[in-house]
PLY file of the C-alpha trace (Angstrom):
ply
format ascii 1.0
element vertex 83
property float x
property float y
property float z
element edge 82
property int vertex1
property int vertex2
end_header
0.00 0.00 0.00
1.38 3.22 -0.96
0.84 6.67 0.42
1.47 10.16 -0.14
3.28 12.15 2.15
1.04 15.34 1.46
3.69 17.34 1.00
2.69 20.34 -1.04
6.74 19.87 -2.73
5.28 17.24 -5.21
3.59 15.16 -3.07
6.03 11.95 -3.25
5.05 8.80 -2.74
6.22 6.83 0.48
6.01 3.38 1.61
2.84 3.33 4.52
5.51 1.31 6.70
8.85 3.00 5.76
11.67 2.36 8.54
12.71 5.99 9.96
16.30 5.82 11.11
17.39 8.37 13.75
20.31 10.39 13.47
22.85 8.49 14.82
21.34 5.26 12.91
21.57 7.00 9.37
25.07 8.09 10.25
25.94 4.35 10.92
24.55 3.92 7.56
26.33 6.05 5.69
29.09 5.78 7.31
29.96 8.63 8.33
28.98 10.99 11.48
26.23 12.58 13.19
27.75 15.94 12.67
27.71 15.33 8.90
24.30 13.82 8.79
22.88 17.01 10.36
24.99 19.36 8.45
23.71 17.38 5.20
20.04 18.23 6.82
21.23 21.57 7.23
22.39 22.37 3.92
18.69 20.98 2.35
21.45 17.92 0.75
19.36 14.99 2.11
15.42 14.08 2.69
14.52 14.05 6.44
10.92 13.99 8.76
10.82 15.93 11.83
8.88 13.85 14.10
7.91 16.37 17.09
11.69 17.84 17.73
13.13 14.55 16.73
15.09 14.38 13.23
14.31 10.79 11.57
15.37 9.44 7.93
13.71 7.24 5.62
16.51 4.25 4.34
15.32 4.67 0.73
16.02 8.45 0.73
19.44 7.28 2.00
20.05 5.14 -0.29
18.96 7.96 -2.81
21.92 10.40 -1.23
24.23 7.65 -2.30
22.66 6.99 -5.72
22.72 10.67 -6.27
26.58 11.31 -4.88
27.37 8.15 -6.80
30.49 8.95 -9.80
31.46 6.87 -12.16
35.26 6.82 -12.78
36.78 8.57 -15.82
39.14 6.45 -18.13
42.49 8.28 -18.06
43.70 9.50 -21.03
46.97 10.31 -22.14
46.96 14.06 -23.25
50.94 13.98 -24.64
52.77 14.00 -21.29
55.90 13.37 -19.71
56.69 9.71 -19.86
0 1
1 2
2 3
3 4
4 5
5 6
6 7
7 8
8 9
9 10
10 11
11 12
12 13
13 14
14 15
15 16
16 17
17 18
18 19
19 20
20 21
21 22
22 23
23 24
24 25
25 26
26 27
27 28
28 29
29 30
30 31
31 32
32 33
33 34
34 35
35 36
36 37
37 38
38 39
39 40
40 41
41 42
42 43
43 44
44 45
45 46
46 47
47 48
48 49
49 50
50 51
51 52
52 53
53 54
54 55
55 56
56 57
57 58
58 59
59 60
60 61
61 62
62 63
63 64
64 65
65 66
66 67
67 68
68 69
69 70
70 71
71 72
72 73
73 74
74 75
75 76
76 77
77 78
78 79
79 80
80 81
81 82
């Protein structure tokens, strides 16, 4: 069952039983730390729900941030250099 968020930003559509991860939890995930999880918030970088004062994070809108910060290498090419 799918429902929206009713969001007036589009209205996207959410899993009724999504997992919200807390700060600390999504910063596990991404490996990386809380600091950067908030400042990621702060900087409108990532999807978040404020639940009362609490911060929470869906796991597919984390998975998202990595999709989206996701580069694919370059092959290197050789331009005439030194040898």
């Amino acid at each position: 069952m799918r429902v929206s968020d009713g969001r007036a930003n589009g209205g996207h559509l959410v899993q009724a039983n999504s997992e919200l991860l807390g700060v600390a939890d999504a910063a596990a995930y991404l490996n990386t730390s809380e600091r950067h999880v908030r400042r990621l918030r702060a900087e409108h970088r990532i999807r978040y729900v404020k639940v009362g004062a609490k911060l929470r994070f869906r796991r597919e809108d984390l998975d998202g941030f990595i999709s989206a910060n996701t580069h694919d290498p370059v092959a290197c090419v050789d331009v005439g250099g030194r040898r």
